[in-house]
C-alpha positions in Angstrom: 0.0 0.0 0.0 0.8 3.9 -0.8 1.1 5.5 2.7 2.0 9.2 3.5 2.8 10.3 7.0 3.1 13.6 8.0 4.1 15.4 11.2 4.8 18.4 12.4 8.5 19.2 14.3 6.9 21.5 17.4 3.7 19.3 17.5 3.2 17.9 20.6 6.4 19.3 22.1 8.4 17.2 19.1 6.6 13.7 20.3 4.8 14.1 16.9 8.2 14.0 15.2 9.0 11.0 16.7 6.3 9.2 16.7 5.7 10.0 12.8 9.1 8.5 12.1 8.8 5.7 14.1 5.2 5.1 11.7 7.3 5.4 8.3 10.0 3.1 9.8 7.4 0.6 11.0 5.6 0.9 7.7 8.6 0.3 5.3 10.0 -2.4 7.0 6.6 -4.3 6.6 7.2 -3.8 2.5 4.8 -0.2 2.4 5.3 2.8 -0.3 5.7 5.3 2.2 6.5 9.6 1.4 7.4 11.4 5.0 6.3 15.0 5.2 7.8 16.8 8.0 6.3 20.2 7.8 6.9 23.1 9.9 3.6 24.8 9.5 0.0 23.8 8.9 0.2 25.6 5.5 3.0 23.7 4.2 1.6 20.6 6.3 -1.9 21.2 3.9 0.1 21.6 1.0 1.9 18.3 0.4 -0.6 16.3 2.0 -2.5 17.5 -0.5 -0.3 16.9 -2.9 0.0 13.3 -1.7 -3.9 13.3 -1.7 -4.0 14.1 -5.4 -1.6 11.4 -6.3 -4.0 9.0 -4.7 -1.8 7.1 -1.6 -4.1 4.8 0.2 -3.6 6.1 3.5 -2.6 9.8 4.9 -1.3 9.1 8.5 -0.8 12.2 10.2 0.8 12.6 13.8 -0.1 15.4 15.9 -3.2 17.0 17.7 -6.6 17.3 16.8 -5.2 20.4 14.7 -4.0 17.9 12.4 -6.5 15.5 12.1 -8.4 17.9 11.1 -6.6 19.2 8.2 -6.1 15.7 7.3 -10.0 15.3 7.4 -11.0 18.3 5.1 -8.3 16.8 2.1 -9.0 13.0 2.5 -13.1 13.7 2.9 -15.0 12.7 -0.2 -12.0 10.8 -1.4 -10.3 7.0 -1.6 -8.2 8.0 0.5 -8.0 6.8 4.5 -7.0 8.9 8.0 -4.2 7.6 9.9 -4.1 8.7 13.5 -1.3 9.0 15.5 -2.0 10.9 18.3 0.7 13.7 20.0 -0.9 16.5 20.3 -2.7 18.4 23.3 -6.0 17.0 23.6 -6.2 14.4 21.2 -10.1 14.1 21.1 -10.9 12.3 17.7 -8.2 9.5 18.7 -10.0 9.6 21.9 -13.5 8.9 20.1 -12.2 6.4 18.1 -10.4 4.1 20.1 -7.1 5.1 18.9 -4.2 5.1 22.0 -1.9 6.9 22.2 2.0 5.7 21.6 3.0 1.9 20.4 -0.5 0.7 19.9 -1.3 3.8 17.8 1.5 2.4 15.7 -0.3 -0.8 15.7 -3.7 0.2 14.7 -1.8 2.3 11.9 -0.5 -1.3 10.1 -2.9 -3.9 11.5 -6.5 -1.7 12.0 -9.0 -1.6 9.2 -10.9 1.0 7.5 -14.1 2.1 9.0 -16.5 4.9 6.8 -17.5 8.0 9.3 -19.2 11.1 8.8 -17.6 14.5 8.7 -19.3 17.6 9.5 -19.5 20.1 6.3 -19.1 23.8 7.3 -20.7 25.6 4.6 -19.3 29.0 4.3 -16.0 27.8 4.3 -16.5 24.9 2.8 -14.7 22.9 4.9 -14.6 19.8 6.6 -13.9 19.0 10.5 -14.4 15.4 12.1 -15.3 15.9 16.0 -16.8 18.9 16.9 -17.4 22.9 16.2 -17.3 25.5 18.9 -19.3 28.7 18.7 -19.7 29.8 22.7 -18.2 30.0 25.3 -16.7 26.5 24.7 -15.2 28.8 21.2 -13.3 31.6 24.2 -11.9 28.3 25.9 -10.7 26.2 22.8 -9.0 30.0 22.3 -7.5 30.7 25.4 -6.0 26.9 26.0 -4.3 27.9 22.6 -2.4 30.5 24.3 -1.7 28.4 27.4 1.9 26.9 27.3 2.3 23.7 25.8 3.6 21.9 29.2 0.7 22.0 30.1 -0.8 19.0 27.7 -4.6 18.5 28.1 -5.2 20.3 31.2 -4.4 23.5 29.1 -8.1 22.8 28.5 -8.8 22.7 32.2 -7.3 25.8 32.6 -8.7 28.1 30.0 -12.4 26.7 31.4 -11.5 27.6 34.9 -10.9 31.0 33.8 -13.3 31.5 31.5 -15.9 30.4 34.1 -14.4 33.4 36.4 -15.3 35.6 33.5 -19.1 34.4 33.4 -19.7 37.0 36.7 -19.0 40.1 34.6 -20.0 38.5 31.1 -23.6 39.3 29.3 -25.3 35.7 28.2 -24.7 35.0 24.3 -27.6 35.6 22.5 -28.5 33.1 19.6 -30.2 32.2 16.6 -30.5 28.6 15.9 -31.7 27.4 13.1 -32.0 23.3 13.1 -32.7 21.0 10.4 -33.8 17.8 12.0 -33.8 14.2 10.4 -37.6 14.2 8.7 -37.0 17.1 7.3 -38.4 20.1 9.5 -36.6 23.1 10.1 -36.9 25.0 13.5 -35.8 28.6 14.1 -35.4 29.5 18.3 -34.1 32.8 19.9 -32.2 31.6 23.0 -29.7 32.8 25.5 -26.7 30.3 25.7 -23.3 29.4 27.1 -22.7 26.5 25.2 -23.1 25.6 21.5 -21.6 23.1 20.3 -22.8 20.6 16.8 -20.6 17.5 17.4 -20.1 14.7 15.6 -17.5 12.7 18.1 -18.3 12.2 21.7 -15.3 13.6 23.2 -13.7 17.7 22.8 -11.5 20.1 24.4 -8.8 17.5 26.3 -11.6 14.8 27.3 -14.4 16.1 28.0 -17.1 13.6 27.2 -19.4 16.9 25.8 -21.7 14.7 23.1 -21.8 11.0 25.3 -24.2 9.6 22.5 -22.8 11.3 19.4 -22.3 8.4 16.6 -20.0 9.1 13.8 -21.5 6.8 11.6 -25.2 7.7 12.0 -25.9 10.3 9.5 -26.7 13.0 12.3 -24.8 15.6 14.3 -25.9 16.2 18.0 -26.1 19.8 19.0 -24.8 20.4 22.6 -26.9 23.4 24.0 -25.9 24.8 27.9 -27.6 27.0 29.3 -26.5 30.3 31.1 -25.6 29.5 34.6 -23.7 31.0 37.3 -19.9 30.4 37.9 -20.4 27.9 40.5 -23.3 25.9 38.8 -20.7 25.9 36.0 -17.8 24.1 37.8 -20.9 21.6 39.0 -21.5 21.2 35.0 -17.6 20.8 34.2 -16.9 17.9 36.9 -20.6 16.5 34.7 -19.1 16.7 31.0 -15.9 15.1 32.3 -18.0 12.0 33.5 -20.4 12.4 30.6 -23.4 12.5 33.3 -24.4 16.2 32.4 -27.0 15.2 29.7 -29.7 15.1 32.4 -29.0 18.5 33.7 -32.0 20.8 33.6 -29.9 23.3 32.0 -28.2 21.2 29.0 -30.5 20.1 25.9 -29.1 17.8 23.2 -30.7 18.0 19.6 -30.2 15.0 16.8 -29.9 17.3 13.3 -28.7 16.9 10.3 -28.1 20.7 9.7 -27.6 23.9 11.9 -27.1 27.3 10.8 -25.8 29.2 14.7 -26.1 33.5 14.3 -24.7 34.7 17.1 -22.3 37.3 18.7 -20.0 38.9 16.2 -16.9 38.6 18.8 -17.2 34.4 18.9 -14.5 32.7 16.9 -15.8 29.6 16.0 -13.4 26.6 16.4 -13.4 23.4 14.8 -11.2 20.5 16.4 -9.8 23.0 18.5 -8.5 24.9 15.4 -10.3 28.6 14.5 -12.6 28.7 11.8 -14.3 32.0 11.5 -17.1 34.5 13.5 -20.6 33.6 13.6 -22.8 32.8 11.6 -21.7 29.4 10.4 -24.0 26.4 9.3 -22.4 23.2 10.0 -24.2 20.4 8.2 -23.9 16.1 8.0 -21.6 14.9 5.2 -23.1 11.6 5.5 -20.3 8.4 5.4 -17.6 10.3 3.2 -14.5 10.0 5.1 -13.1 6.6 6.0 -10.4 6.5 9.1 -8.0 3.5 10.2 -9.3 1.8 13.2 -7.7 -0.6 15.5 -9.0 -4.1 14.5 -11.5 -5.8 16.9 -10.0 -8.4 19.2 
């Protein structure tokens, strides 16, 4: 088979490096085609995978954070091509979703897993594709903030931008939204709500763990829209210890929505995120791209 890896040197605080070249050595030595691309930035990262893309390898393995996968999911969606995951990034969330560990066995669902057809999430306006998750609340100002963190920190960077983002609820107004939801027979909805949380997913878990979408499916056709309600700062730590356990769904103040398409108007100062990575302000209308990505999977025991 026709593999590409790709990595990025600072990714991951250079575990990303080494785990990628431990993948193309592992690969070549079982007899695989392999091209290394060692980029230095996500630009040139997206430009020769894209390249690799084109030429039709089987398999783009990328190592890194969600970031990554990401890219890696907009270029191989819609396309014969496969995602590799080899997670070393910060929070590692699709690898998370997916079963994928971290380390040797990543290496070993990379040459002995099997191909498994998911659905991506299709941001219109940008047309663009992201696999887990878009932010557009206060969940957007945290995905931010942990970006600015330092990188020591790992997946509690996540923690850490909550915590103080949760301070910041006491002198906050509530987000104001527009959601307009497309839901599986068809009907469309339109709802004026105050929100702290907005969230279409597509994988269970975001932002370093937290189990935010418990019942999301990849492979169901629908995206389950996360919707918090405004709550004070210490009602939000109560919800935060929830999401980590995935026990928040029953909270009075959290809704979940199966859809197919959403179109979120909101504050002009929310950056959207998607896997982590920014997108652009609100609006945004994130839709299903029903079973056009495939992704390498560790094989069932």
């Amino acid at each position: 088979m026709r593999y590409a890896v790709a990595h990025g040197r600072r990714s991951g605080r250079g575990g990303a490096a080494l785990l990628g070249a431990q993948a193309v050595g592992a690969l070549r030595s079982a007899g695989h085609d392999v091209v290394e691309v060692a980029a230095s930035s996500l630009a040139e990262a997206r430009y020769r995978c894209a390249a690799a893309v084109a030429d039709g390898v089987d398999v783009l393995a990328v190592a890194g954070g969600d970031g990554v996968v990401s890219l890696a999911t907009d270029l191989c969606a819609g396309t014969g091509t496969a995602v590799g995951i080899l997670p070393a990034g910060t929070g590692n969330d699709n690898a998370r979703s997916l079963g994928i560990a971290s380390g040797p066995a990543a290496l070993a669902a990379l040459l002995q897993g099997g191909r498994r057809t998911v659905d991506t999430l299709h941001v219109v306006e940008l047309d663009r594709h992201v696999l887990g998750s878009v932010n557009a609340g206060l969940d957007a100002r945290i995905a931010h903030r942990a970006t600015l963190l330092p990188r020591r920190l790992g997946s509690w960077s996540y923690t850490v931008a909550a915590l103080v983002e949760i301070a910041r609820l006491r002198w906050t107004p509530p987000l104001r939204y527009t959601l307009t939801t497309t839901v599986p027979d068809g009907r469309v909805t339109t709802e004026e709500l105050d929100a702290l949380v907005v969230v279409p997913a597509n994988m269970p878990y975001l932002g370093g763990g937290l189990h935010l979408a418990p019942g999301a499916d990849p492979g169901d056709g629908l995206l389950d829209l996360v919707v918090v309600r405004p709550v004070t700062p210490a009602r939000a730590l109560v919800l935060l210890r929830a999401v980590r356990a995935g026990r928040h769904t029953a909270m009075p103040e959290v809704e979940v929505r199966r859809a197919t398409r959403v179109r979120v108007e909101g504050p002009a100062d929310v950056l959207a995120h998607g896997d982590g990575e920014a997108l652009a302000p609100l609006p945004l209308t994130v839709q299903v791209a029903n079973a056009n990505l495939q992704v390498i999977v560790p094989a069932l025991a």
